[in-house]
N, CA, C and O atoms as a Tinker XYZ file with bonds, in Angstrom:
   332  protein
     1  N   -112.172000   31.051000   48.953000    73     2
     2  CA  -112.279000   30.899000   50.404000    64     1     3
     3  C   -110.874000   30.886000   50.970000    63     2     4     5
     4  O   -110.019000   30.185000   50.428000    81     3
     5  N   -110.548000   31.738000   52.193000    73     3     6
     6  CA  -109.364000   31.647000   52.126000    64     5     7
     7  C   -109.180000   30.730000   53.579000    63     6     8     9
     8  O   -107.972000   30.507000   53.653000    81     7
     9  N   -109.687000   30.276000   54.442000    73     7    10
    10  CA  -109.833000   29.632000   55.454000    64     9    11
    11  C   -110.361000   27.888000   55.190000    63    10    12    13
    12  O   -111.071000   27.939000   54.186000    81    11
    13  N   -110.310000   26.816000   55.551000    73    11    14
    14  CA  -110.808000   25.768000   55.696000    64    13    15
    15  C   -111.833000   25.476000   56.588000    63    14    16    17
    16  O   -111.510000   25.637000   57.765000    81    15
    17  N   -112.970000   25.095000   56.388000    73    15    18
    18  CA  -114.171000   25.051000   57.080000    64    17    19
    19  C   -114.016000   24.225000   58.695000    63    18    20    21
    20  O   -115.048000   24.423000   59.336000    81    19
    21  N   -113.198000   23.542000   59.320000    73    19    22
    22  CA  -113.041000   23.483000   60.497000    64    21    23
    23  C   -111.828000   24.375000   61.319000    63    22    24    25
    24  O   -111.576000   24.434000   62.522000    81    23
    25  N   -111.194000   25.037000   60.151000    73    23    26
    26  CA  -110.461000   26.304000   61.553000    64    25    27
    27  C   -111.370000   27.382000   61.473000    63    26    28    29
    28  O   -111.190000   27.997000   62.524000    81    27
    29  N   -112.124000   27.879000   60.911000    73    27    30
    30  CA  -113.462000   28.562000   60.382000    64    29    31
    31  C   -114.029000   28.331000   62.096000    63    30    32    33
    32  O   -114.030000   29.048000   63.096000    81    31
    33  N   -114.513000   26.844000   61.764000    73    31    34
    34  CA  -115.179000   26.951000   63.557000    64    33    35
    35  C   -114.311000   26.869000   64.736000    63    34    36    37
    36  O   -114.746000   27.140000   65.855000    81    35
    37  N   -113.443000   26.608000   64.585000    73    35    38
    38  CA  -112.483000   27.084000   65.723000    64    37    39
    39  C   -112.081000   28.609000   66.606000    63    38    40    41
    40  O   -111.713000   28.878000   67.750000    81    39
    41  N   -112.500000   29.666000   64.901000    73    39    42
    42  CA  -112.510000   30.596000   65.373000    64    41    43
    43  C   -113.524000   31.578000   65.838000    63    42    44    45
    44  O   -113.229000   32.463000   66.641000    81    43
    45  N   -114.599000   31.446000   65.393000    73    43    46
    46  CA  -116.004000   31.709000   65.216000    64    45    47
    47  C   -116.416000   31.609000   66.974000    63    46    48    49
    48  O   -116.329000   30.528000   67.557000    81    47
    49  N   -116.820000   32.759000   67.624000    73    47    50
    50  CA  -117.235000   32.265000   68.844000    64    49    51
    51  C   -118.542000   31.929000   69.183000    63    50    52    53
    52  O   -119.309000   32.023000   68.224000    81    51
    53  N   -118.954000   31.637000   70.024000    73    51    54
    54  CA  -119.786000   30.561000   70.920000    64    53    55
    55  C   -121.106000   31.205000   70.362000    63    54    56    57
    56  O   -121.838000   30.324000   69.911000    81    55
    57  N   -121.688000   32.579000   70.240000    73    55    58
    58  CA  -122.856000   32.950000   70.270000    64    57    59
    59  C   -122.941000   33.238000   68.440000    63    58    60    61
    60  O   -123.982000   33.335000   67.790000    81    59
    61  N   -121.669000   33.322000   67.964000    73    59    62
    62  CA  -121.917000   33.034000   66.206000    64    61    63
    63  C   -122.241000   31.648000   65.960000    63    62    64    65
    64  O   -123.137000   31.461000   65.136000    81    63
    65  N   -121.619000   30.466000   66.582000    73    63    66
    66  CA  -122.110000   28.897000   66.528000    64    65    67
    67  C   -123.319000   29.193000   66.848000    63    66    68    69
    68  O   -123.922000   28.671000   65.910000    81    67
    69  N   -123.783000   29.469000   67.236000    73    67    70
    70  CA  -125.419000   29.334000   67.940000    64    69    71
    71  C   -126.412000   29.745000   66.968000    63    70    72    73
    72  O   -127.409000   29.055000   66.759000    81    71
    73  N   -126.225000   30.655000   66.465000    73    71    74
    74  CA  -126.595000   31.611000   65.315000    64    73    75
    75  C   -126.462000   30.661000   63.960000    63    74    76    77
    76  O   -127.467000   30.351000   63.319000    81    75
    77  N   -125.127000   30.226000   63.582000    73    75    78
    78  CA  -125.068000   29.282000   62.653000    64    77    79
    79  C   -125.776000   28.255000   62.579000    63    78    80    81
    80  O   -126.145000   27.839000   61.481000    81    79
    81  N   -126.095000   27.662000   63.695000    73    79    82
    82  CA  -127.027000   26.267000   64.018000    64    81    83
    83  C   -128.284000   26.451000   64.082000    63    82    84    85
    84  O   -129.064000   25.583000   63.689000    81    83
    85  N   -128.702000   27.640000   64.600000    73    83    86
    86  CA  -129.944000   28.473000   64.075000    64    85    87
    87  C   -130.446000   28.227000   62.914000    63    86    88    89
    88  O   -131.496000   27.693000   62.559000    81    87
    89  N   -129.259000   28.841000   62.167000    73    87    90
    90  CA  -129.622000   28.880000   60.192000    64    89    91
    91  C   -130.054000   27.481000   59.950000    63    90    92    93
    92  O   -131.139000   26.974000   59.664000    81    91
    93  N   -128.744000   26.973000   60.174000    73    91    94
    94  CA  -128.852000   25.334000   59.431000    64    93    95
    95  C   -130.096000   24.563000   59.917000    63    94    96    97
    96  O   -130.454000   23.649000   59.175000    81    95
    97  N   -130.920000   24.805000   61.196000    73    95    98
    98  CA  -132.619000   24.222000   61.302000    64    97    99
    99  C   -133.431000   24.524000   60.370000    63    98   100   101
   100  O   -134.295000   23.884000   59.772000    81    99
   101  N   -132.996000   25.746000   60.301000    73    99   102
   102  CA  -134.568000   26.394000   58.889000    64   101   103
   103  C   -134.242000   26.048000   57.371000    63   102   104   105
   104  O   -134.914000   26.472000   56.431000    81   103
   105  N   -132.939000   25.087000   57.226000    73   103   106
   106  CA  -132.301000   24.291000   55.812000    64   105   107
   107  C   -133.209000   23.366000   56.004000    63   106   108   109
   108  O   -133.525000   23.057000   57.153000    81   107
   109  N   -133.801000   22.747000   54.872000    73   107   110
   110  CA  -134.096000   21.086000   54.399000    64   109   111
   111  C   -132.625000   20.370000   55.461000    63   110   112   113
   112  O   -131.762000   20.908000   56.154000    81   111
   113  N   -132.905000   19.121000   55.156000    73   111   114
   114  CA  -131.825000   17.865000   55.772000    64   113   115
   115  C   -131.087000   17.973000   54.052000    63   114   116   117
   116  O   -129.905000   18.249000   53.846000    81   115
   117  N   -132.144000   17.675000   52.948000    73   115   118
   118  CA  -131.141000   17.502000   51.820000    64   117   119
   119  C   -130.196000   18.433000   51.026000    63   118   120   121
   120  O   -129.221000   18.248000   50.297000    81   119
   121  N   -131.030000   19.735000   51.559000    73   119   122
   122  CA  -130.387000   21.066000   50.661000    64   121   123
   123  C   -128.768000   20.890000   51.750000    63   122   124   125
   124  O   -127.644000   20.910000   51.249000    81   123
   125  N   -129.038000   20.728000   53.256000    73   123   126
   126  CA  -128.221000   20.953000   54.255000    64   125   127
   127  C   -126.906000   20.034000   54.026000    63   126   128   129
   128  O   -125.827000   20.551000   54.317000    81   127
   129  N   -126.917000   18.507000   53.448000    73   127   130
   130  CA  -126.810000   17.829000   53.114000    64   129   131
   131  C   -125.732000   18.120000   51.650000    63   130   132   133
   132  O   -124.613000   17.684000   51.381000    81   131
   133  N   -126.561000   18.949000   50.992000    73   131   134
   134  CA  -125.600000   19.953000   50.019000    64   133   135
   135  C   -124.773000   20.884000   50.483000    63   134   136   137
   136  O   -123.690000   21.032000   49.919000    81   135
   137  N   -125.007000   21.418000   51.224000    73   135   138
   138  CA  -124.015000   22.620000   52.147000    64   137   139
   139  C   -122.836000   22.107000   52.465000    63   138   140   141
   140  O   -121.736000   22.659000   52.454000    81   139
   141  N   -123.141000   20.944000   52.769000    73   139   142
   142  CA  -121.884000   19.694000   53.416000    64   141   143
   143  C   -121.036000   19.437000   52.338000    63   142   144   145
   144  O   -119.819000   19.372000   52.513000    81   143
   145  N   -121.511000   19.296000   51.319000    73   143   146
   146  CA  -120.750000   18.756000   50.128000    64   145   147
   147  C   -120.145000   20.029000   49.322000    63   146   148   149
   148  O   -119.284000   19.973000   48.445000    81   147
   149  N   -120.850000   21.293000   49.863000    73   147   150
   150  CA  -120.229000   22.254000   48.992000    64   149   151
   151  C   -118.793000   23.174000   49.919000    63   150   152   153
   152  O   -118.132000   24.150000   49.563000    81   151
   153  N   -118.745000   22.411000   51.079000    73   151   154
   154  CA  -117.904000   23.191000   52.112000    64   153   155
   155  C   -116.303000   22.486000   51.492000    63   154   156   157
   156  O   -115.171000   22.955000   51.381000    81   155
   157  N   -116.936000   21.121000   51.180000    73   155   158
   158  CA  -116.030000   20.170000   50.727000    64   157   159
   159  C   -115.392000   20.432000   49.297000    63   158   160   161
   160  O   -114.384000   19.785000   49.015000    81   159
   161  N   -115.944000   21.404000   48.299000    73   159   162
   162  CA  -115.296000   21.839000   47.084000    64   161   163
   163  C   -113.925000   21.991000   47.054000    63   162   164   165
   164  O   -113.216000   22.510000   47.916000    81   163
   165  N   -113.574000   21.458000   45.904000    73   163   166
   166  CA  -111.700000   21.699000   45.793000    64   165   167
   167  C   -111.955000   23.070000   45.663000    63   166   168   169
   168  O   -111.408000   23.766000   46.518000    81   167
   169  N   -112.817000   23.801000   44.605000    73   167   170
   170  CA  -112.609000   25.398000   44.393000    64   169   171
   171  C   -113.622000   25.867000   45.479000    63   170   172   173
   172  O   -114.836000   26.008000   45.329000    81   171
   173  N   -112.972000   26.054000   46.465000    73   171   174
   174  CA  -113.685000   27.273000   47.887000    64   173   175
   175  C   -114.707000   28.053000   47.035000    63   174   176   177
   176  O   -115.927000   27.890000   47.075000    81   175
   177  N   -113.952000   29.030000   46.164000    73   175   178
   178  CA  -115.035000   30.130000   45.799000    64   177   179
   179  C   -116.307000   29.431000   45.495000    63   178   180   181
   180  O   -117.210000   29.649000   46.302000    81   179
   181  N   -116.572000   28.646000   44.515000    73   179   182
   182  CA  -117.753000   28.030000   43.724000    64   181   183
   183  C   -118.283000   27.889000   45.000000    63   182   184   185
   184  O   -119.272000   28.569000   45.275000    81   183
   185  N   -117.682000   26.918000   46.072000    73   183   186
   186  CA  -118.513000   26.251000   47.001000    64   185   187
   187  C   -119.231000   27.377000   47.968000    63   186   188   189
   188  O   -120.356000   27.161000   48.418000    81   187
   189  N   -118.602000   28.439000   48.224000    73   187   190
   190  CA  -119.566000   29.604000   49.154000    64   189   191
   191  C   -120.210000   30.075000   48.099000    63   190   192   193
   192  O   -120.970000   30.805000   48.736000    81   191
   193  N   -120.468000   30.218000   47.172000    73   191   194
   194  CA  -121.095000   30.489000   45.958000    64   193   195
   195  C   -122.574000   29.970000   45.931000    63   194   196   197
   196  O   -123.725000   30.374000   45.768000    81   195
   197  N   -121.800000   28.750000   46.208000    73   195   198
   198  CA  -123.376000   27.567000   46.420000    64   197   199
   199  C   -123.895000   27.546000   47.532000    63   198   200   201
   200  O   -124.933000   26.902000   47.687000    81   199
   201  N   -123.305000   28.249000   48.602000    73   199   202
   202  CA  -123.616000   27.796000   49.983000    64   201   203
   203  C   -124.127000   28.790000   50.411000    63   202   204   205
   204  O   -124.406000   28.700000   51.607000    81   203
   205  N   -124.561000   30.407000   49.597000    73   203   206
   206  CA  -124.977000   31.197000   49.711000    64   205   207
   207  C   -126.702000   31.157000   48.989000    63   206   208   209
   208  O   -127.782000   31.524000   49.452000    81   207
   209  N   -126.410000   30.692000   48.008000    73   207   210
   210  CA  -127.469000   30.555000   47.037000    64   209   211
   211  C   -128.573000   29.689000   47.909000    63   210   212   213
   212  O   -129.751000   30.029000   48.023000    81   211
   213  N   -128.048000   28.631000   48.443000    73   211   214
   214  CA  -128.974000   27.538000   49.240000    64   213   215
   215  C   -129.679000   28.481000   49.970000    63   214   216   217
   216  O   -130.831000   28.864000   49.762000    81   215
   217  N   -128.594000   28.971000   51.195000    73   215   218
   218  CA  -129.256000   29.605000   52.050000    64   217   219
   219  C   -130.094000   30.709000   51.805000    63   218   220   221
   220  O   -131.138000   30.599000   52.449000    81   219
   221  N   -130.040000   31.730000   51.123000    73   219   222
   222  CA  -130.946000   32.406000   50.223000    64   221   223
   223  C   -132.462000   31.613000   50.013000    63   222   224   225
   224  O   -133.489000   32.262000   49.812000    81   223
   225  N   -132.455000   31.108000   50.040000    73   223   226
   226  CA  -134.016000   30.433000   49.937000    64   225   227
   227  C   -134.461000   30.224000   51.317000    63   226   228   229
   228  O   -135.674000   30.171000   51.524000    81   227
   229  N   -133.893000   30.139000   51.984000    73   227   230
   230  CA  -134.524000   29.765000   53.002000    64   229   231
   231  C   -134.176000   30.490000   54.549000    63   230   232   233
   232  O   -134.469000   30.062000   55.665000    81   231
   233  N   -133.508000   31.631000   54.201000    73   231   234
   234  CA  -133.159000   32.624000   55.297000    64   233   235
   235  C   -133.656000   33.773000   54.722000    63   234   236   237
   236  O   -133.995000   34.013000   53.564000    81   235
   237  N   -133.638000   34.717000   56.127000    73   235   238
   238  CA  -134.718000   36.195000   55.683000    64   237   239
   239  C   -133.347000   36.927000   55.590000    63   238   240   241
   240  O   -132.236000   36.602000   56.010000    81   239
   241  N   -133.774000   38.001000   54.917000    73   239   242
   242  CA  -132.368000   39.046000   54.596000    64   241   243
   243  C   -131.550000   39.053000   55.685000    63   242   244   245
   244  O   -130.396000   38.644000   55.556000    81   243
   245  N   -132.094000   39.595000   57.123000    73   243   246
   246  CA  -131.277000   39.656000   57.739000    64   245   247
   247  C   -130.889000   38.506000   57.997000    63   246   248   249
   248  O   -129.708000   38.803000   58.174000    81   247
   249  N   -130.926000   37.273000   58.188000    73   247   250
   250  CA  -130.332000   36.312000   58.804000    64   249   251
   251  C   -129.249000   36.003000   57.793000    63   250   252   253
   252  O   -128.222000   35.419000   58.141000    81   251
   253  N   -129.450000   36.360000   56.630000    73   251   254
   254  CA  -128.185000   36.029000   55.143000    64   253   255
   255  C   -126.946000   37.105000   55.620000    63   254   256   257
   256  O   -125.731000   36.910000   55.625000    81   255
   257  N   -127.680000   38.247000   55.998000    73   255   258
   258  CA  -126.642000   39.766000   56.599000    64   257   259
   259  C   -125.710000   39.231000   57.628000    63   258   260   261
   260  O   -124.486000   39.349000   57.683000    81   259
   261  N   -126.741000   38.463000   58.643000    73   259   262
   262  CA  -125.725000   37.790000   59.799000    64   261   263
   263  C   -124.882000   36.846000   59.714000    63   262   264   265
   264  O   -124.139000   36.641000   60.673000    81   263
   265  N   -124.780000   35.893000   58.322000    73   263   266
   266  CA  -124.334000   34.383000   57.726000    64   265   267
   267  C   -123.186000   35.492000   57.487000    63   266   268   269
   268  O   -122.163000   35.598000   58.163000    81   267
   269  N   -123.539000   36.255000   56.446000    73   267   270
   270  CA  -122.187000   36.705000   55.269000    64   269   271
   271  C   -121.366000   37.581000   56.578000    63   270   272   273
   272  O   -120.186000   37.903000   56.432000    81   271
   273  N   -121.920000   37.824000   57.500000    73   271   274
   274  CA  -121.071000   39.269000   58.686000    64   273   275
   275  C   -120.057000   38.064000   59.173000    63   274   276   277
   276  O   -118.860000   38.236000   58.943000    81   275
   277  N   -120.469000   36.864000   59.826000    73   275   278
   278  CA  -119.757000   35.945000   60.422000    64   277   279
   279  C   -118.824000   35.739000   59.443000    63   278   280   281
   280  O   -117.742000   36.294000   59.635000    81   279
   281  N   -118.996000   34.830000   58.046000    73   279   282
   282  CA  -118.331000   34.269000   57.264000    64   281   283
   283  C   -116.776000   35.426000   56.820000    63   282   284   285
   284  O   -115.610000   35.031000   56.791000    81   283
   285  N   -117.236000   36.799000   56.538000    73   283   286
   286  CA  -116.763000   37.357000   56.198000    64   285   287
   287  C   -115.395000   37.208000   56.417000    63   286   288   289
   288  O   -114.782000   36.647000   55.509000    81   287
   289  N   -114.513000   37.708000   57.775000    73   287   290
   290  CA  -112.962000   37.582000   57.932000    64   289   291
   291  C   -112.772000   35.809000   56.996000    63   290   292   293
   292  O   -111.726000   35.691000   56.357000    81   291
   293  N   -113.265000   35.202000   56.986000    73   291   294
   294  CA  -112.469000   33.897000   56.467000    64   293   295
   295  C   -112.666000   33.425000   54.765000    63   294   296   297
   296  O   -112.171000   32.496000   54.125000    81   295
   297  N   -113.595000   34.493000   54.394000    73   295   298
   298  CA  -114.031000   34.409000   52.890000    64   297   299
   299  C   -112.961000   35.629000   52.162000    63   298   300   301
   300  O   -112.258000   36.459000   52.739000    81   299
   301  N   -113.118000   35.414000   50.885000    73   299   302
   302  CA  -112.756000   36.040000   49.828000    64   301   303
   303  C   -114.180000   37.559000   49.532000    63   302   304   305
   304  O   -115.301000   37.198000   49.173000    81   303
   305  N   -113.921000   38.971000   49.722000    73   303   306
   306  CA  -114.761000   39.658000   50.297000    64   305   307
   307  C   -115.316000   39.889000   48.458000    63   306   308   309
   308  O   -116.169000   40.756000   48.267000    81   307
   309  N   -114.931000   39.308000   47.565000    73   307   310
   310  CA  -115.649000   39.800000   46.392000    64   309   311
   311  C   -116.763000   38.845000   46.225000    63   310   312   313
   312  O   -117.809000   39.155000   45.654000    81   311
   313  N   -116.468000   37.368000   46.865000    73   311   314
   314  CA  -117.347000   36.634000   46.600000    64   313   315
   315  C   -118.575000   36.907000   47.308000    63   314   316   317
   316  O   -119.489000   36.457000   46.616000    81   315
   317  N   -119.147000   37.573000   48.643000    73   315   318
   318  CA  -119.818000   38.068000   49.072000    64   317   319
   319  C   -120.398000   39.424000   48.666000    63   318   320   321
   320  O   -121.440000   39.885000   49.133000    81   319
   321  N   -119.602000   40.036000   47.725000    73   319   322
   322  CA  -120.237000   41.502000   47.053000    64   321   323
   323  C   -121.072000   40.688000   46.114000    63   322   324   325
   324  O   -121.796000   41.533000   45.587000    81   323
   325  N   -121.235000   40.065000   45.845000    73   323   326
   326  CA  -121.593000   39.436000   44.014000    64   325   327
   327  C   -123.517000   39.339000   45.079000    63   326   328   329
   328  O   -124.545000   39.382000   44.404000    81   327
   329  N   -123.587000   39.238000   46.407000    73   327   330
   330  CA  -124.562000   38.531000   46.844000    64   329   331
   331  C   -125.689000   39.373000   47.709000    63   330   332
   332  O   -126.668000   38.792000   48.176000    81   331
């Protein structure tokens, strides 16, 4: 990950937040709960790793298309090929 998860939302505009907060309703509280803890990983990669996998269960293709389109400029772009 090459960004830190609060300049991430700093840069991210208003109608991608919206979209993001979108996703995170159709998460469990506990899986979501994990998302939190995986943003927090010393190793970035593992943690979008995991934070992809979650969401994968519980988002439709396209809405994973729209997660990884946002995430993209602030991720590492191999870790998103793997997905």
């Amino acid at each position: 990950m090459r960004a830190e998860a609060k300049e991430v939302l700093k840069q991210v505009s208003l109608s991608e937040k919206k979209k993001l907060i979108t996703f995170a309703y159709k998460v469990p509280k506990k899986e979501f709960n994990n998302i939190v803890k995986y943003l927090n990983y010393e190793n970035k990669d593992l943690g979008v790793k995991k934070i992809i996998s979650v969401l994968e269960k519980y988002l439709t293709e396209e809405e994973i298309k729209e997660a990884k389109e946002i995430a993209q400029p602030f991720i590492n772009k191999e870790i998103t090929k793997e997905f």
